[in-house]
N, C-alpha and C positions, 0 to 999 in steps of 0.2 A: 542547467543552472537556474534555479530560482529565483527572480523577480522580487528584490525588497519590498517591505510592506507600506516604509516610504516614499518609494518611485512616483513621481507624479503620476505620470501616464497609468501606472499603475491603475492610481485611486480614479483616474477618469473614465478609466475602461471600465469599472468596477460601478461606477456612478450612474454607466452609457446602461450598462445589463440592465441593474434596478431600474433604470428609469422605463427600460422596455417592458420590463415583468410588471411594472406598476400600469402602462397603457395598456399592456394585456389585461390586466385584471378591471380596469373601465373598459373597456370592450366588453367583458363578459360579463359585468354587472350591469349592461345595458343588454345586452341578449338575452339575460334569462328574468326581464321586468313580465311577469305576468300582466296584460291587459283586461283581463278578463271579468276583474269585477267593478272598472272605473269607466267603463264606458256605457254611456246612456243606450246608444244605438249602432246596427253595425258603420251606419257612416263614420260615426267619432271613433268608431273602431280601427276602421278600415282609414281613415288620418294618422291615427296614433300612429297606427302599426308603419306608414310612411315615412313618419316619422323617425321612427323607434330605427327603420332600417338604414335612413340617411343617416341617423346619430352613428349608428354600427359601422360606415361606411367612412364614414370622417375622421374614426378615429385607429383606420388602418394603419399596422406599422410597417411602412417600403425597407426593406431590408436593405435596399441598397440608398437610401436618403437618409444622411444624418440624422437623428432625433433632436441632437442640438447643434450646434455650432459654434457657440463663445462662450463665455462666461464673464459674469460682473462680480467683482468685490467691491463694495461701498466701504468709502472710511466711515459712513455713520447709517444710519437705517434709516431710508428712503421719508420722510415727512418729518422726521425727530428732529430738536435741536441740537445743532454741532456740538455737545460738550465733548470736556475736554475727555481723554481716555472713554468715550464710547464706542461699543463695539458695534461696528458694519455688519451688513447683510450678503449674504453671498447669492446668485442667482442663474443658472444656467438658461441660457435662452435658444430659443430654438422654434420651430416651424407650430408647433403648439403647445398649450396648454396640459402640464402630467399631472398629478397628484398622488401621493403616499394613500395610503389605507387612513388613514388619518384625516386625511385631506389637506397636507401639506404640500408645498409646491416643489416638485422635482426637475419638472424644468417650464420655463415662464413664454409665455404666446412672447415672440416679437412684435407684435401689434400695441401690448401692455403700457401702459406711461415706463414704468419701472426698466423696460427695458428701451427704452430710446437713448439714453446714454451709449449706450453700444457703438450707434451709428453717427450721433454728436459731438460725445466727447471727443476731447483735443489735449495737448501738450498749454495749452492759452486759455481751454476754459476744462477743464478733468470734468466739471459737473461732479466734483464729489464722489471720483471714483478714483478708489488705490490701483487697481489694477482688470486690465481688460486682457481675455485669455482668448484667441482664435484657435479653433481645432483642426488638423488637416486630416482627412479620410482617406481612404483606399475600400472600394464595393461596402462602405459601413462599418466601417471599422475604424478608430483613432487610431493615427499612426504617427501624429506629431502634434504640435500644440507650441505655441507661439505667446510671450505674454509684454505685454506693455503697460510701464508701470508710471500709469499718468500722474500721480501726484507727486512723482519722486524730480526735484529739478534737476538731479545729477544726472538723472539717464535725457540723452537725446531725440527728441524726434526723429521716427524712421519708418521708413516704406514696410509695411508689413508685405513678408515674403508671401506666406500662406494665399493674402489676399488676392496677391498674384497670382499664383497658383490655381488659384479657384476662378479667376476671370478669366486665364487663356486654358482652360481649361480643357479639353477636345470637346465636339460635340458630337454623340452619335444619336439618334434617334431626336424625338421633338423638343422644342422650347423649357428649357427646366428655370428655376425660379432663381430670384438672386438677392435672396432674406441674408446671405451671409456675407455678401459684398454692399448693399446699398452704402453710397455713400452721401456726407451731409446733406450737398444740396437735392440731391436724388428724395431722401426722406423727409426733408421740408415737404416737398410735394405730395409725397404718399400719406402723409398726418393731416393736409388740408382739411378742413373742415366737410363736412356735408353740405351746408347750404349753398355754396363760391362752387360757381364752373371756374375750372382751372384748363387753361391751352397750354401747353406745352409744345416748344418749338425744339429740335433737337434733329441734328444732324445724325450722319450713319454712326451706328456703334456709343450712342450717349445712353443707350439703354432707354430711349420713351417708353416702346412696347413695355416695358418690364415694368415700368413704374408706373404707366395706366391699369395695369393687372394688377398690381403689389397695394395701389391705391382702393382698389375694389375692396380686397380682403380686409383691408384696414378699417374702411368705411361699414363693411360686414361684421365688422365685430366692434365697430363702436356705436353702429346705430342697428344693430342687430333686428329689433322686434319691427322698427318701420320701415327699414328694407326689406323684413318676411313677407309688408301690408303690401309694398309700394313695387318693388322686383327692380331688378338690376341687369342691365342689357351690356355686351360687349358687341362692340359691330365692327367687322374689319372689310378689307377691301374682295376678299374672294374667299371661295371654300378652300384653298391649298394652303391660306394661310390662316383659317381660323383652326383645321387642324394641326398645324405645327404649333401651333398656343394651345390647344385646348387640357392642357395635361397641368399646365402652372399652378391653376388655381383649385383645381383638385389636389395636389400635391399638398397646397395652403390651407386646407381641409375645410373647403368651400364648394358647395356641390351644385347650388341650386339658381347658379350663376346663366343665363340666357347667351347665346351666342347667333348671331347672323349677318349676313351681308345685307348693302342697302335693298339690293334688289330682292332681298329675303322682306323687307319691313313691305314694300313695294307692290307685293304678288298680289294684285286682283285680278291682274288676268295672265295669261299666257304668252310668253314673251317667245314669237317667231320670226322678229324680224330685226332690223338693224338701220341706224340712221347716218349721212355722211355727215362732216363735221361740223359743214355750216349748220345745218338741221339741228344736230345734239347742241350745238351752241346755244341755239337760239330756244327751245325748245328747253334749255336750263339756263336759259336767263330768269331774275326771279319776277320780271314783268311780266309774264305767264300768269304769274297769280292775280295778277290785275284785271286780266283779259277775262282770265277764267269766271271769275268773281262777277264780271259785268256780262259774261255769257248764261252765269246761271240766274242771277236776279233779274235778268231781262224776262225770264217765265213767270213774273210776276206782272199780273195786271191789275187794274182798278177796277172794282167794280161799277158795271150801269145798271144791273137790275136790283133791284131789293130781297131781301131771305122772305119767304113768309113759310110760316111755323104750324103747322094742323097740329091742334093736340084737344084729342075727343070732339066739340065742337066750337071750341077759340080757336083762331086764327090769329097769331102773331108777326106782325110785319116791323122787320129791320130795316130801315130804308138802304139807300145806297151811298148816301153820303156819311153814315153813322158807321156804314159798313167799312168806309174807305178812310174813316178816322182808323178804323181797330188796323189797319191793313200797314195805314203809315207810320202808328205805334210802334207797331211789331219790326217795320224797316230802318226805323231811325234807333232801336234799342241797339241792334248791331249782334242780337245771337245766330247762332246755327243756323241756314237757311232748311233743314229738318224739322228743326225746336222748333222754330217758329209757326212752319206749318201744323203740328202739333197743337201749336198754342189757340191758333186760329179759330179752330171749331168752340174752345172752350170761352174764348172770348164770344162769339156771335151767343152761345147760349146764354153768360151773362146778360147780357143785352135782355134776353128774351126774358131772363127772370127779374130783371128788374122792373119790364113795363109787368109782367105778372104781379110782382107786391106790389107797383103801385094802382094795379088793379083789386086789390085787397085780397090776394093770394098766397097764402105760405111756402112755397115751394122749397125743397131742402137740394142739396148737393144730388143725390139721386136723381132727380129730376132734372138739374142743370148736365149731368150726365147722359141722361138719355136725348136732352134734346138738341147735346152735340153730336149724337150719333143718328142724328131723324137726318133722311134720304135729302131734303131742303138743305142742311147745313151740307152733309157732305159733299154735294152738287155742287153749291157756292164754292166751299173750299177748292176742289178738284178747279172750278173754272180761274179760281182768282192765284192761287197759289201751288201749280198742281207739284207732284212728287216727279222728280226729276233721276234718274240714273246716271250716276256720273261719268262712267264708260260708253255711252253716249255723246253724253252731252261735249266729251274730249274726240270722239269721233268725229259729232259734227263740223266742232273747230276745225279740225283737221280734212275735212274734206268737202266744205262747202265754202268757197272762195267769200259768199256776198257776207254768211253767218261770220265769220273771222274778219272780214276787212268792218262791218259794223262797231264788233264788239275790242277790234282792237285798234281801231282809230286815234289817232295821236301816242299811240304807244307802241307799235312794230310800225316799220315802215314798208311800202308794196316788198322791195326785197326780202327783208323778212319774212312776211307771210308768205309770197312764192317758197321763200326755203322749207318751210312747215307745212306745206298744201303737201296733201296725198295723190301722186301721180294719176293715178286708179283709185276711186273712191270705193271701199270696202263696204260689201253687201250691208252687213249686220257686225255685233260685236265681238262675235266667237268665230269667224270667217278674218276678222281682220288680223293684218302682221305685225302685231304690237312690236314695238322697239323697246329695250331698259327706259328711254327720257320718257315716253309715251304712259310708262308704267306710274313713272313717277306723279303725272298731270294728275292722273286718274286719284290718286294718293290725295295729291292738293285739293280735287275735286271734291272726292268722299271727305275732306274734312269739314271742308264749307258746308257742305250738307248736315253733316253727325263729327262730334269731337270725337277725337283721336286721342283713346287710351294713351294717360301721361306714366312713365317710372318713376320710380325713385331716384335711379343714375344712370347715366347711360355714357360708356366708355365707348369714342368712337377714335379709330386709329387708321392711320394714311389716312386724314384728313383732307390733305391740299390737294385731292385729285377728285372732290366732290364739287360738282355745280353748285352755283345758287339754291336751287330746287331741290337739289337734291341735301341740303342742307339745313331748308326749312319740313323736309320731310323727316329729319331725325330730330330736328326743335322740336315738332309735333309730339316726339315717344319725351320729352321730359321739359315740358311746359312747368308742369308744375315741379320738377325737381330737378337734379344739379347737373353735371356733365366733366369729363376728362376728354378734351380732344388733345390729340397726339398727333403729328404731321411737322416735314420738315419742306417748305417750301420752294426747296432747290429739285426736291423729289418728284415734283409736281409732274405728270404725263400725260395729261388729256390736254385739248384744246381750251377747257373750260378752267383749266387750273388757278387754285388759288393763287390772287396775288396778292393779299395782303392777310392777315389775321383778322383786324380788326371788320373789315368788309364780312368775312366771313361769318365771324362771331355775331354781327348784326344781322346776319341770314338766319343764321342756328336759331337765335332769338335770346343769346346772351351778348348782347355787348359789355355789359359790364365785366365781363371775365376777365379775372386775372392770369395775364401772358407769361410763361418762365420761358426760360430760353438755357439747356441743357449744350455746352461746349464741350465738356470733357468725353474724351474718347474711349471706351472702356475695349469694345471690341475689336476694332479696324487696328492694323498694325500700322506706324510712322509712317515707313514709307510709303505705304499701302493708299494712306487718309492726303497725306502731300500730295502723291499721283494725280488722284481723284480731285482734288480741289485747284488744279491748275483749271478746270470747269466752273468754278462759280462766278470768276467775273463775265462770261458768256451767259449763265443760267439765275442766276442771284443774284446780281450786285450789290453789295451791302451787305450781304448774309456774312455774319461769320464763320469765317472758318472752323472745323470740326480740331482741335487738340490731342492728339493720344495721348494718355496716359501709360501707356502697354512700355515695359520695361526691355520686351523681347521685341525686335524689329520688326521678326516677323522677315518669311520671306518673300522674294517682289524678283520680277525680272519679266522685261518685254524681249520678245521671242521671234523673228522673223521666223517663219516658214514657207513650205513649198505646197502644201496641200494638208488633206485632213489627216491621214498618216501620222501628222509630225502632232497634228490635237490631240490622236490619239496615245499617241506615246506622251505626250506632255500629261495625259492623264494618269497614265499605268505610273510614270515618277510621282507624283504626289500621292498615291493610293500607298504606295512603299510606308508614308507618315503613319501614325498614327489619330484618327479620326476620319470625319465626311470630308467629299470633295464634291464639287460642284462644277457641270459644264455647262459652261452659261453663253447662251448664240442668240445671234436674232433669228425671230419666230421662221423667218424663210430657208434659214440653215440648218434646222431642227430633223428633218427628214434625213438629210445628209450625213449627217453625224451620228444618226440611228443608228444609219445603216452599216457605218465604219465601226462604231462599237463593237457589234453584232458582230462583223466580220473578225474581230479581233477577240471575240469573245469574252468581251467584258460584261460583264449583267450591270444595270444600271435601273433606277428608278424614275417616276415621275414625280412632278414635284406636288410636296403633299403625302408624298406617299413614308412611309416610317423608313429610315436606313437602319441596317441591322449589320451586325460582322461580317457577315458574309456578304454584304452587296452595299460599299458605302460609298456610288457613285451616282449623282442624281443628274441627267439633262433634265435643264431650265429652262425653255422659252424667255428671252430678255423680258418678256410680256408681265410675267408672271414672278418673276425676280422680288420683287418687291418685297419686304417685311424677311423676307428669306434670311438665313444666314449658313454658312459651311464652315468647315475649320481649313479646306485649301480650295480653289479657284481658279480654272481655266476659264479666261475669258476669251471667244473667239472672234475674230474679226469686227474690232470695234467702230469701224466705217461702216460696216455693216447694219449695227445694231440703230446708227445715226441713222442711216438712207431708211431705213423700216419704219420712219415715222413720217406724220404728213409734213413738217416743218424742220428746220436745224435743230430750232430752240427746243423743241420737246422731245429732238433725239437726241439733241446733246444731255439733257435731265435723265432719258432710258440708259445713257451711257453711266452716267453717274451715282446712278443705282445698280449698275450691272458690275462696277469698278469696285465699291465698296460694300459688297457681300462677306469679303474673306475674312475670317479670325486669325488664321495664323500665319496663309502664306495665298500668292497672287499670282499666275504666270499669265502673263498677255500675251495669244498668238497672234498673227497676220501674215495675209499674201500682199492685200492693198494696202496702199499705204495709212499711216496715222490720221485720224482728225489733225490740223490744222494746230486746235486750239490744245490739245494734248502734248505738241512738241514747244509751248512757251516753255 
C-alpha cells in the first residue's frame, strides 16, 4: 500500500534523505578543494590540508544519529515585525549546520540564536512559535514525530512522550549527547557567555557532565576564531571516564577539543609513589604556595660586590648598592621569579650604558646586548639571582627538615611538616617516588618561575574531589580565560574534598563565578534518587535533594543474600533488560567477583572499556564509579563499599555515588547488614 503524498511522516522522511544527500554533497565539495595554487609554502600547505581534513571529518554523516531532531514553525520570521497575516519561517534543527546547493538552510546548528526557542519556548512564553515538532528515531530513521502547538491556548500543556523516551533511553557503549532533550534551565547555562566562569552544582542524574560538554560546543561556534587562537581543555577526574565522554563532542562536529586528567596538566615528573592522608592533605592545602614561594625567593641575595665591565680598554664599575637598587626593583614589581632573572642582566647593562653616554659614548641596544652577555654580568647574575629547578627546589622542602621548617614558619605547624617530611631523603630527582600532590608542588613551582600557558576555556568536571592546589593548578591553564566547573558536593571522596564552592572558586582564581545549582533529575529513577538521598543529611547537609523528573520508576529492590552466587545471578536477571549493567563493589571485593563471573561464564568489562551486544556487563571498583552511568546496577555489599574508605563520611559519599549510577533499574545485594543511615 502506498504512502500518501500528504502523510506527515512521509514529507519528514523525505526532508531527513535530502538533508543527508545535501551534507553529502558538502563533504565532497570540501574533498575535492584543490590546494595547489593558494599556498605560499609547503607549511601553509601542509595547515591547509589539516584543515581541509578536520572540515571533511566534521561533517560526517553517523547513520545511526539523527541529522535532526525538532522542528520550529515561527508565526512571523525570526527579526521581522509581527504584522498582521505574515508568514513564518520554518526551521529543522539538529546537531549541525546543512545547506541546499543554493545555500539554503536545510537543517539549522542548535547552537544558532534561531534555534533556542526549541529548548525555551513554553505554553507562558511561545517566543513566537506556532509549533514545535519532536522527532523519535529507530537506528536513524523517523519513526514518529510528536508536535506541540505553542501558540494555540486551546491545546494544554503536556509532558512530551518522545522526550521521555530519548532520556530513559538504554545505553550501550559511551556518553552520547543530549542536543534533543536539553532542557530550559539546562540551556540558560550552555548559552552562557564567554567571558563568566559558570559552577555548576548538580546532583546525580541533572545532567552537569552533559551541559559542561554541550557548553563547549556552543562557545565553539560562537567565539569560533578565538577559541582556534586560545584552545579549549576538558579535564575530568580519570582516564575511564574521559573515555566514556570523549565521543559527545565529536558527535557535536567539534574535533579539536583537548582532554586530560589533573594529573595529565601536572606531568613533570614520574609519578611512583603515593602519599597517606594526612600527607595528601597537607601537601594540598593552598598554604603550600606560600611556603613554596618563600622557599624559592629565599635564592635570592643582595649583592656585596660591585659588576665591573672590560670592554676593550674601559672599565665600567656598577657599584653594589646601584646593583641592589636594580635587584629590589625587580622584587617589589612581583613578576616570574624566571622573568625577572631574565631581566637582571639587561638592567645591570643599562647601568653600564648609561655611565657610557654620560661619558660621551653612543652606544646602541647592540651593545647594551652584548654587555649583558660579558662573563662579569653573568657571574653577578648567577651569584645574586641564580636559576633554580623546581623539582628540586620541591625535593628539598620535602626532605630537609631545617629548609621547610625555615621557609614555613608561621604557616605549617611541627605536625604538619613531620606529615610532609620524606622518611628517606631521595638521592636526586629522577630516583625519587614522586606522589600525584608532589606532582602538583612541582606544577605551582614551575609557575613561580615561568607562566603557565593560559586557554581560552577550560571545562573541569568532578570538581569537589580536587585540593586547593590542586585547583590553582587548573586556574593556572585559564588565567586569562573563562571556566565550566561541574561537581556535586555530596560526591566529594577524597580527604581534601570540597566544602564549599565559593572557597573553591577563590582557589581556581574565579571567585566571581556565577554558581547554578541543577535539581531536576533526568537520569536516576524515583526511587532509585529517594534511596540514595536518605545519605545527605549525613554527607551534605543542606544540599538539596536531587528531584526525578523520570515518568518510569524505574526498577529498585534491596536483596538479601547468601554469597556471591546470588550477585551473580542478580546479574544474569538484569542482562535479560535491554541495555548495560553494571556491578558495582568495593575495590576489595573486585577480585571475588571476577572470579565468580568467570566461573559462571559471563564475559564482562572494565570500566572505560566500550560495552557492545555481545558483552554489556561491566565490574566497577566503587573507586572508579564516579561520572559512570548504566541502564541497570548491581550494587554489592554497601557496608563494604563504607569500611573501604579511611573515614564514615567519605564512605558514606563513595556509597552515594555507587547508589546513583542506575538509569533504569537498581538491585542492592548484601550478607552484612545495611549502613545505619540507609534504614532511616
Amino acid at each position: 500500500m502506498s504512502t500518501p503524498v500528504d502523510d506527515p511522516l512521509s514529507r519528514e522522511r523525505s526532508h531527513l534523505s535530502a538533508s543527508r544527500s545535501a551534507l553529502r554533497a558538502m563533504r565532497e565539495d570540501v574533498e575535492a578543494l584543490d590546494i595547489s595554487d593558494v599556498t605560499a609554502n609547503w607549511v601553509n600547505a601542509e595547515v591547509l590540508a589539516r584543515q581541509i581534513e578536520e572540515r571533511v571529518k566534521a561533517l560526517a554523516d553517523l547513520s545511526d544519529t539523527p541529522l535532526f531532531f525538532g522542528r520550529l514553525d515561527y508565526l512571523h520570521a525570526p527579526g521581522s515585525e509581527q504584522a498582521e497575516g505574515a508568514q513564518g519561517e520554518r526551521f529543522y534543527i539538529g546537531r549541525r549546520h546543512v545547506h541546499d546547493h543554493d545555500g539554503d538552510p536545510m537543517v539549522i546548528d542548535w547552537r544558532a540564536p534561531v534555534s533556542q526557542p526549541f529548548y525555551r519556548a513554553s505554553k507562558k512564553d511561545p517566543l513566537d512559535v506556532a509549533l514545535r515538532r519532536r522527532f523519535g528515531y529507530t537506528r536513524g530513521d523517523i519513526t514518529a514525530y510528536e508536535d506541540e502547538h505553542l501558540s494555540d491556548p486551546s491545546e494544554a500543556a503536556r509532558t512530551s512522550k518522545l522526550l521521555q523516551q530519548e532520556i530513559e533511553r538504554p545505553r550501550v557503549g559511551p556518553m552520547r549527547d543530549i542536543v534533543a532533550t536539553i532542557q530550559p534551565e539546562q540551556d540558560e547555562i550552555v548559552r552562557s557567555g564567554l567571558s563568566g566562569t559558570v559552577c555548576v552544582q548538580g546532583g546525580p542524574g541533572t545532567g552537569k557532565t552533559a551541559v559542561g560538554l554541550h557548553r563547549v560546543a556552543y562557545l565553539l561556534y560562537a567565539h569560533r576564531e578565538r577559541l582556534a587562537r586560545t584552545g579549549t581543555l576538558v579535564i575530568g577526574p580519570n582516564r575511564s571516564f574521559l573515555h566514556y565522554i570523549e565521543q559527545v563532542l565529536p558527535a557535536l562536529g567539534e574535533l579539536t577539543v583537548q582532554q586530560a586528567t589533573v594529573d595529565d596538566l601536572v606531568a613533570h615528573v614520574e609519578i611512583k609513589g603515593t602519599d597517606d592522608a594526612r600527607a595528601a592533605v597537607v601537601k594540598g592545602d593552598a598554604r603550600l604556595a606560600q611556603v613554596l614561594r618563600r622557599a624559592l625567593y629565599a635564592h635570592v641575595t643582595m649583592p656585596t660586590e660591585p659588576v665591573v665591565v672590560v670592554r676593550g680598554s674601559r672599565r665600567w664599575r656598577v657599584p653594589a648598592y646601584e646593583l641592589e637598587e636594580l635587584v629590589r626593583e625587580l622584587l617589589d614589581r612581583d613578576i616570574r621569579y624566571g622573568a625577572a632573572r631574565e631581566a637582571l642582566p639587561q638592567r645591570i647593562a643599562h647601568a653600564v650604558l648609561v655611565q657610557m653616554e654620560r661619558s660621551g659614548e653612543a652606544p646602541d641596544d647592540r651593545v647594551q646586548d652584548a654587555v649583558a652577555r660579558n662573563s662579569a654580568v653573568k657571574a653577578a647574575v648567577k651569584a645574586v639571582w641564580p636559576a633554580v629547578d623546581p623539582a628540586k627546589l620541591v625535593l628539598r622542602l620535602l626532605s630537609d627538615p631545617e629548609f621547610l621548617a625555615v621557609h614555613a614558619e608561621g604557616i605549617l605547624d611541627e605536625d604538619e611538616q613531620k606529615a610532609i617530611l620524606r622518611a628517606k631523603p631521595a638521592r636526586s630527582v629522577k630516583s625519587a617516588k614522586w606522589s600525584p600532590a608532589d606532582a602538583v608542588l612541582i606544577d605551582e613551582a614551575t609557575d613561580l618561575i615561568q607562566r603557565t600557558h593560559s586557554l581560552g576555556h577550560v571545562v573541569l568536571d568532578e570538581a569537589q574531589d580536587l585540593s586547593p592546589m590542586q585547583y590553582r593548578a587548573v586556574g593556572r591553564r585559564c588565567t586569562t580565560g573563562s571556566a565550566t566547573v561541574l561537581g556535586d558536593l555530596a560526591q566529594g571522596t577524597t580527604p581534601w574534598a570540597t566544602r564549599g564552592w565559593q572557597e573553591a572558586l577563590t582557589h581556581l582564581g574565579k571567585p566571581d563565578a556565577l554558581v547554578e545549582e541543577l535539581t531536576a533529575g533526568f537520569r536516576v529513577p524515583t526511587d532509585v534518587i529517594t534511596y540514595a538521598s536518605r545519605l545527605l543529611p549525613y554527607i551534605a547537609p543542606g544540599l538539596t535533594p536531587v528531584v526525578s523528573i523520570r515518568e518510569n520508576p524505574g526498577h529498585f529492590e534491596v536483596r538479601p543474600v547468601s554469597g556471591t552466587k546470588d550477585v551473580v545471578g542478580a546479574c544474569r536477571e538484569l542482562l535479560r533488560n535491554e541495555g548495560s549493567t553494571g556491578l558495582i563493589a568495593a575495590d576489595a571485593r573486585v577480585p571475588e567477583l571476577a572470579g565468580a563471573l568467570a566461573e559462571a561464564g559471563i564475559p564482562y568489562l572494565g570500566p572505560g572499556e566500550e560495552t557492545t551486544q555481545d558483552t554489556r556487563l561491566t565490574l566497577v571498583p566503587a573507586s572508579l564509579a564516579k561520572g559512570l552511568e548504566y541502564d541497570y546496577v548491581v550494587l554489592d555489599e554497601p557496608q563494604a563499599v563504607v569500611d573501604g574508605e579511611p573515614d564514615e563520611r567519605t564512605g558514606l559519599r563513595r556509597l552515594y555515588v555507587a547508589l546513583t549510577r542506575a538509569v533504569s533499574g537498581l538491585t542492592v545485594t548484601h550478607t552484612a547488614p545495611l549502613p545505619t543511615q540507609l534504614l532511616a
